[in-house]
C-alpha positions in Angstrom: -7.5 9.7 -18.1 -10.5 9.0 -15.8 -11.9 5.6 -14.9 -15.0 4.6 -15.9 -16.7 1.4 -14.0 -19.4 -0.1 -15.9 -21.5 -1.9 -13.2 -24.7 -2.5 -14.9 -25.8 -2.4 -18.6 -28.6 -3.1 -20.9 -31.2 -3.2 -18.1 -35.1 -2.7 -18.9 -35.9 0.4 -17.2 -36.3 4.0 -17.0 -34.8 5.9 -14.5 -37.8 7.7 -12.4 -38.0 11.4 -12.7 -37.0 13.9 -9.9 -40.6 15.7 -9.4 -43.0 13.7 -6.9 -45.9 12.9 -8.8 -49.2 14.8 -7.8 -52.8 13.5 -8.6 -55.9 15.2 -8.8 -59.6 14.8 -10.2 -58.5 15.9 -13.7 -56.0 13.1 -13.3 -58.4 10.0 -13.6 -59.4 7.6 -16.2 -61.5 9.6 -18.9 -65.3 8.5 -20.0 -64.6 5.8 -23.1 -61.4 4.5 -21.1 -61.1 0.7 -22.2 -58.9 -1.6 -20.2 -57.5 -5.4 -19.7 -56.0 -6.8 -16.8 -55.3 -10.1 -15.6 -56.3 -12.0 -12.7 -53.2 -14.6 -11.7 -53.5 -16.0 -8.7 -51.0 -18.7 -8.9 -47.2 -17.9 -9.8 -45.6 -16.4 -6.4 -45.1 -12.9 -6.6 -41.8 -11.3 -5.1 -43.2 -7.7 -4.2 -40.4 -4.8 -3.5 -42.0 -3.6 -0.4 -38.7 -2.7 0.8 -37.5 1.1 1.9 -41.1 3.1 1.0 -40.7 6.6 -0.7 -39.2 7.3 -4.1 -38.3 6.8 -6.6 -38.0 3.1 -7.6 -38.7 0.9 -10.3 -40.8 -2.1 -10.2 -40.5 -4.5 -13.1 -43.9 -6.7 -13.8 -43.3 -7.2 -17.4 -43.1 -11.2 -17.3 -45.0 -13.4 -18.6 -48.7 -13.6 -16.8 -51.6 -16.0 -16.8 -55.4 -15.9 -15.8 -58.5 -15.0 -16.0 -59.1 -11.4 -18.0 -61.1 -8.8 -16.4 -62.4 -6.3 -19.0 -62.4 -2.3 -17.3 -64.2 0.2 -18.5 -65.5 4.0 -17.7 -68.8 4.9 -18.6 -71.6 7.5 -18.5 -73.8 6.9 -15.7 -76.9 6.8 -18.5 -75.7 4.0 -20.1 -75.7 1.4 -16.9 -78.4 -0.4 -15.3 -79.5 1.6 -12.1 -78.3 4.7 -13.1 -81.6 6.1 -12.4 -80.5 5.3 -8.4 -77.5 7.3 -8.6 -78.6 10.9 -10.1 -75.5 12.2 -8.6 -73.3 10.0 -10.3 -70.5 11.4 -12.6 -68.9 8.5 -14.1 -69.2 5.2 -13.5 -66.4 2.2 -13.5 -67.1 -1.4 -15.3 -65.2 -4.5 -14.3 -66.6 -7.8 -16.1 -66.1 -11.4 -15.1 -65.0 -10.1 -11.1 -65.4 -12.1 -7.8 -68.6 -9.9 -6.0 -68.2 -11.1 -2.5 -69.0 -14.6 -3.3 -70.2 -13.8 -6.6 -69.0 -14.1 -10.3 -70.4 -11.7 -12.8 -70.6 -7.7 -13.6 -69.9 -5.0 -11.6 -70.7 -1.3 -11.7 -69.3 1.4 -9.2 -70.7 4.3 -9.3 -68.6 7.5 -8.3 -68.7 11.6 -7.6 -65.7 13.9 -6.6 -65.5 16.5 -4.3 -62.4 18.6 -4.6 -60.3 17.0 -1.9 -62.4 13.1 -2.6 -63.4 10.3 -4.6 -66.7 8.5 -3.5 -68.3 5.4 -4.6 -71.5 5.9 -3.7 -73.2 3.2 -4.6 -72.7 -0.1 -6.6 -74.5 -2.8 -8.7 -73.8 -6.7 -9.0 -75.4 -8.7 -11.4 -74.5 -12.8 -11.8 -77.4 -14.9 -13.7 -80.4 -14.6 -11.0 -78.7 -12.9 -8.1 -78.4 -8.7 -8.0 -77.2 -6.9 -5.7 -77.8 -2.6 -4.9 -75.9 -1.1 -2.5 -76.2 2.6 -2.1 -73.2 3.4 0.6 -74.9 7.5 1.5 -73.2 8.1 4.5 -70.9 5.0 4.6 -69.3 6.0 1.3 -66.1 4.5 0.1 -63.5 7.2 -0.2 -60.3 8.3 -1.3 -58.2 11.6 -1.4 -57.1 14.6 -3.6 -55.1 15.3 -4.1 -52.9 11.7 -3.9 -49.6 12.1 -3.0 -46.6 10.8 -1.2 -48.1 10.5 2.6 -51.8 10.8 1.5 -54.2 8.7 3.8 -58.0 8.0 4.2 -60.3 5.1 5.8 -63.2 3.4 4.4 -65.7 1.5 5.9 -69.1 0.3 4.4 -72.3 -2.3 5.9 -74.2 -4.0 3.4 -76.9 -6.8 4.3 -78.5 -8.5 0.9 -81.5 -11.2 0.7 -79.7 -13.6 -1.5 -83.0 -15.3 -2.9 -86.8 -14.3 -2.7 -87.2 -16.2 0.5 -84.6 -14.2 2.5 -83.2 -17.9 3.0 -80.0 -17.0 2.3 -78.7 -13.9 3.8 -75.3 -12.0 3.3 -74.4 -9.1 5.8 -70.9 -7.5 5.4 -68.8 -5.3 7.0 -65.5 -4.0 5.3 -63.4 -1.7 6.8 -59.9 -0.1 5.2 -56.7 1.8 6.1 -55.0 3.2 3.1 -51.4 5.3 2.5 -49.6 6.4 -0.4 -45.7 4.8 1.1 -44.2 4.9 -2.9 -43.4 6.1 -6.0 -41.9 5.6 -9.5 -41.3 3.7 -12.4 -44.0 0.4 -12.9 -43.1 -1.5 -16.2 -46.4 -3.9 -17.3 -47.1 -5.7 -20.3 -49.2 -2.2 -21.3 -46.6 0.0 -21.1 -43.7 1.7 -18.7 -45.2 4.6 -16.4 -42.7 6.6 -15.2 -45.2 8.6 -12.5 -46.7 5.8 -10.5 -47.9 6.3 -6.9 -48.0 2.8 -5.1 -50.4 3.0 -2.0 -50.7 0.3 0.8 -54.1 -0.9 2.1 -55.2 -2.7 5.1 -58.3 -4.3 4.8 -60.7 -6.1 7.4 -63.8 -7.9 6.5 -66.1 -9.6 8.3 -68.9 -11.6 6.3 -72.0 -13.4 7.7 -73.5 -15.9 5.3 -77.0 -16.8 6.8 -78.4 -20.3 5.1 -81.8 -21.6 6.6 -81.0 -19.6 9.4 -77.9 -20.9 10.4 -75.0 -18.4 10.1 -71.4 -19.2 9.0 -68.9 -16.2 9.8 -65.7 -15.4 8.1 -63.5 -12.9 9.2 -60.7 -11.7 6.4 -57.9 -9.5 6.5 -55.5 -9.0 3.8 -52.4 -6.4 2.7 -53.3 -4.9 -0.7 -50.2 -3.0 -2.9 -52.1 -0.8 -5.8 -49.8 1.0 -8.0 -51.8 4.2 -10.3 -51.0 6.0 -12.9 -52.6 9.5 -14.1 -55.2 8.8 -17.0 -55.5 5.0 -16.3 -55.9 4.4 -12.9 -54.7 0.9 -11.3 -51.9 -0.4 -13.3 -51.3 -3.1 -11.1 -52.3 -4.6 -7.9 -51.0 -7.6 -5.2 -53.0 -8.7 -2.6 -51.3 -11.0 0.2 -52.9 -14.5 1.2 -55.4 -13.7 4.2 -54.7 -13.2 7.5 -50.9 -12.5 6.5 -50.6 -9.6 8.7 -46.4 -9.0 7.8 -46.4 -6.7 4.3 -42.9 -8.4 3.7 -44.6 -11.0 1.5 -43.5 -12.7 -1.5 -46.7 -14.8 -2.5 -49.7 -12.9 -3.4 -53.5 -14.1 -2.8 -54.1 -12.3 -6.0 -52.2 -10.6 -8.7 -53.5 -8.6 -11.5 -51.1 -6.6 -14.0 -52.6 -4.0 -16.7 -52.0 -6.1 -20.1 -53.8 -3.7 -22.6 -55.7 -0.4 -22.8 -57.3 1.5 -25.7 -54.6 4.3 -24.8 -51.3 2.2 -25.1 -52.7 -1.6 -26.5 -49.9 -3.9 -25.1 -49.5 -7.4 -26.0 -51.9 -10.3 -24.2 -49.4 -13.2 -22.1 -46.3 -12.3 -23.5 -43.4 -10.9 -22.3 -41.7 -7.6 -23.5 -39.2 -7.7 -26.4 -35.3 -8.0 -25.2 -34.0 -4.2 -25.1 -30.7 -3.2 -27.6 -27.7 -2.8 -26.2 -25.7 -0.4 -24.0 -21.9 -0.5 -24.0 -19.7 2.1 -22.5 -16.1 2.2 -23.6 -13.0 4.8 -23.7 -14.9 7.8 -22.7 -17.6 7.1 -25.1 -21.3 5.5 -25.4 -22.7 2.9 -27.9 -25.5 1.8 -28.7 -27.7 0.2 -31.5 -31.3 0.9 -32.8 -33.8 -1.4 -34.2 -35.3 1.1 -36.2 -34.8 4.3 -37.5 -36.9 7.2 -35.3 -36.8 9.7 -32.6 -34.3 9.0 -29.9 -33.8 10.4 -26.3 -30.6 10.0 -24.5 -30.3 11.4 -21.2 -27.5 11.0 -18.4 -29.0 11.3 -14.5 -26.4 11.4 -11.3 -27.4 9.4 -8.6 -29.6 11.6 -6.8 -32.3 11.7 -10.1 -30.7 14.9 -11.6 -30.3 14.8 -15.6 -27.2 15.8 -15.9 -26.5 16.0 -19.6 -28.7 15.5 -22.7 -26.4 13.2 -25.2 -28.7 13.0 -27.8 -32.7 14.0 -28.4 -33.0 13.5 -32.5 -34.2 11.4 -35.3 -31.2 8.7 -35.9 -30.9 5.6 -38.5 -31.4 2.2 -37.4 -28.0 0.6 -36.6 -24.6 1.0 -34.4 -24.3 4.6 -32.9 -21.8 6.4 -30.4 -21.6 9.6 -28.9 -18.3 10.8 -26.3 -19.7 11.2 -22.7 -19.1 15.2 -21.3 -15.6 15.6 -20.0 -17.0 17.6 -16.6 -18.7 14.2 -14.9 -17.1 14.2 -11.5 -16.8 11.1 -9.3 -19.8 9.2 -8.9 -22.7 6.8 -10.2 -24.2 7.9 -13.6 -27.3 6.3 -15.2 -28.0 6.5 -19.4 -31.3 6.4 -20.3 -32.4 5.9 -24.0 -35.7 5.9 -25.2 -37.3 5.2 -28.6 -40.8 4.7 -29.9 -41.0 1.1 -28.9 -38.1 0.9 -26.5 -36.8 2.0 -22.8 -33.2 1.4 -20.8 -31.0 2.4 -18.5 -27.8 1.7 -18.2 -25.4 2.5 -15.2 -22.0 3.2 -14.4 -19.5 5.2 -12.2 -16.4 7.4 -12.6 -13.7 6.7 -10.6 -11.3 9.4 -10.4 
C-alpha cells in the first residue's frame, strides 16, 4: 500500500496555472468598468517579494481599512477637458485621490499604440485649484504586450501656478523604472485571479513648492509592487515608506486592495468566508459542500501540471469522496476544488 503524507490541508488558495499570462490592448478594463479599492495606509504589510518569476500565490484577503477610492473608465466625451485630448480613447476616473499635494478628482487620459499605453494628458480638480497637464512628448508609458521580463521608463515635467497670482508655484519632475519580476495567483476581498502579473516600480520625484517666492524642495523615492489582472487592471498595489531603497520591505507607505467591481461585487471591510474542508485518508479524498452546484476538482504535480481531473460535475451539498488514481508516483500533489463561491487547495505527497 503506498504512503500518503498529508502536509497541508484546507488552505485558501488556488493553485496558479502552468501558461504565463500574456497581456495586450484587448486585455484592459472595458468603457463602463466600475471599481472600489481601498486606501490603508496603516496596518504593516508583509509583501512576498521573495524569489521573482512564477507562479505564486499572494493572499490579501484580510480584513482592510481606509479611505475608498471610487475607479472608473469612461468615454473621453463625458469628462471635463475632453475637448483637449481629441486623441483620447478612454479615459480612467479615480475620486477622492492625493494629486500631488492635492485631494479631489482625477482624470487620465489614455491612447494605445500596438506595442504602448500612453497617458497623454491629465486633469485635477480639488474645490478652487485645477490642474491640465498635457505630457506630448513626455508621455507616461507602458508596454504590450506585458509579460514576464517586460520593462519601460517614464518620465514627465509639469510646472502649475497654484493661484491667480502665480504666488504659489508647483514644478515637478517624476521619473520611473518599471519590470514585470512575477506572476500568479492574487486573492482580494473582490475575488481570486488566477492570471496576475505583479510588476516592480522605482520611482523618483523631485517637487519644488514655490510660496512668495521662496522654494521648499522635496525629493521622494519609493518602491511600488502593482499586481494586474486582464479586464480590471490594478488589483492591488504596495508602495514602501520613502526613501526605502531595499524592496525587502514589510511596511508599506500605502496599501490599496481591490474590494469591489461591477464585474465580481465583493464584500466592503470583511474578510473572506472560512473555506470547507479537505481530508485525505486511505487512498481516498473527502470533502464537504455548502451548497449544492458545479464542482471542479483537479490534482496538479509539483511542477503546475494537472495531473488528473477527480471530479468536474453538479454535486449535492454535503460530505463527498472520491479514490485518488492508483498511477500517482512519488512526489508532492496539490487538490484543487472550486465551486461557485468557493476556492482551495490542498497538498500532500506520496511516499513510496
Amino acid at each position: 500500500m503506498r504512503k500518503i503524507l498529508v502536509l497541508l490541508i484546507s488552505v485558501l488558495a488556488a493553485l496558479p496555472l502552468v501558461a504565463q499570462p500574456v497581456f495586450t490592448a484587448d486585455d484592459l478594463p472595458d468603457i463602463g468598468y466600475e471599481a472600489t479599492l481601498i486606501q490603508d495606509t496603516v496596518k504593516p504589510i508583509i509583501v512576498d517579494v521573495g524569489t521573482t518569476g512564477g507562479p505564486q500565490t499572494w493572499d490579501f484577503s484580510r480584513e482592510v481599512f481606509g479611505d475608498t477610492v471610487p475607479f472608473e473608465v469612461l468615454e473621453p466625451a463625458d469628462t471635463p477637458v475632453a475637448d483637449s485630448f481629441p486623441d483620447a480613447e478612454f479615459v480612467y476616473h479615480l475620486a477622492g485621490v492625493l494629486q500631488d499635494t492635492i485631494t479631489g478628482d482625477l482624470w487620465q487620459y489614455y491612447q494605445t499604440t500596438s506595442t504602448q499605453m500612453l497617458m497623454i494628458g491629465d486633469y485635477a480638480e480639488s474645490y478652487s485649484i485645477r490642474l491640465y497637464h498635457d505630457y506630448d512628448p513626455d508621455r507616461v508609458a507602458s508596454v504590450f504586450p506585458l509579460q514576464m521580463d517586460a520593462e519601460w521608463q517614464d518620465s514627465y515635467h509639469t510646472l502649475d501656478s497654484l493661484d491667480p497670482f502665480g504666488l504659489f508655484i508647483l514644478e515637478m519632475t517624476s521619473s520611473s523604472s518599471s519590470k514585470v519580476d512575477a506572476w500568479g495567483t492574487v486573492i482580494v476581498p473582490a475575488d481570486t485571479f488566477d492570471e496576475a502579473l505583479r510588476y516592480i516600480t522605482y520611482d523618483t520625484t523631485l517637487m519644488i513648492q514655490t510660496k512668495m517666492g521662496t522654494p521648499d524642495t522635496l525629493l521622494q523615492r519609493t518602491i511600488n509592487y502593482t499586481w494586474v489582472a486582464a479586464e480590471v487592471g490594478a488589483v492591488v498595489r504596495i508602495s514602501s515608506l520613502e526613501d526605502e531603497t531595499d524592496p525587502q520591505f514589510n511596511t508599506a507607505g500605502t496599501y490599496v486592495p481591490l474590494i469591489e467591481n461591477n464585474l465580481t461585487p465583493g464584500i466592503e471591510e470583511t474578510k473572506m468566508s472560512a473555506p470547507p474542508e479537505i481530508r485525505i485518508r486511505d487512498q481516498r479524498i473527502f470533502f464537504n459542500t455548502d451548497q449544492a452546484g458545479v464542482v471542479e476538482l483537479d490534482l496538479y504535480d509539483a511542477g503546475g501540471r494537472r495531473a488528473a481531473s477527480l471530479c468536474h460535475g453538479i454535486l449535492p451539498s454535503g460530505e463527498h469522496s472520491l479514490p485518488l488514481p492508483a498511477d500517482l508516483t512519488r512526489g508532492v500533489y496539490f487538490v484543487r476544488m472550486r465551486t461557485s463561491t468557493e476556492s482551495m487547495t490542498g497538498k500532500f505527497v506520496v511516499l513510496d
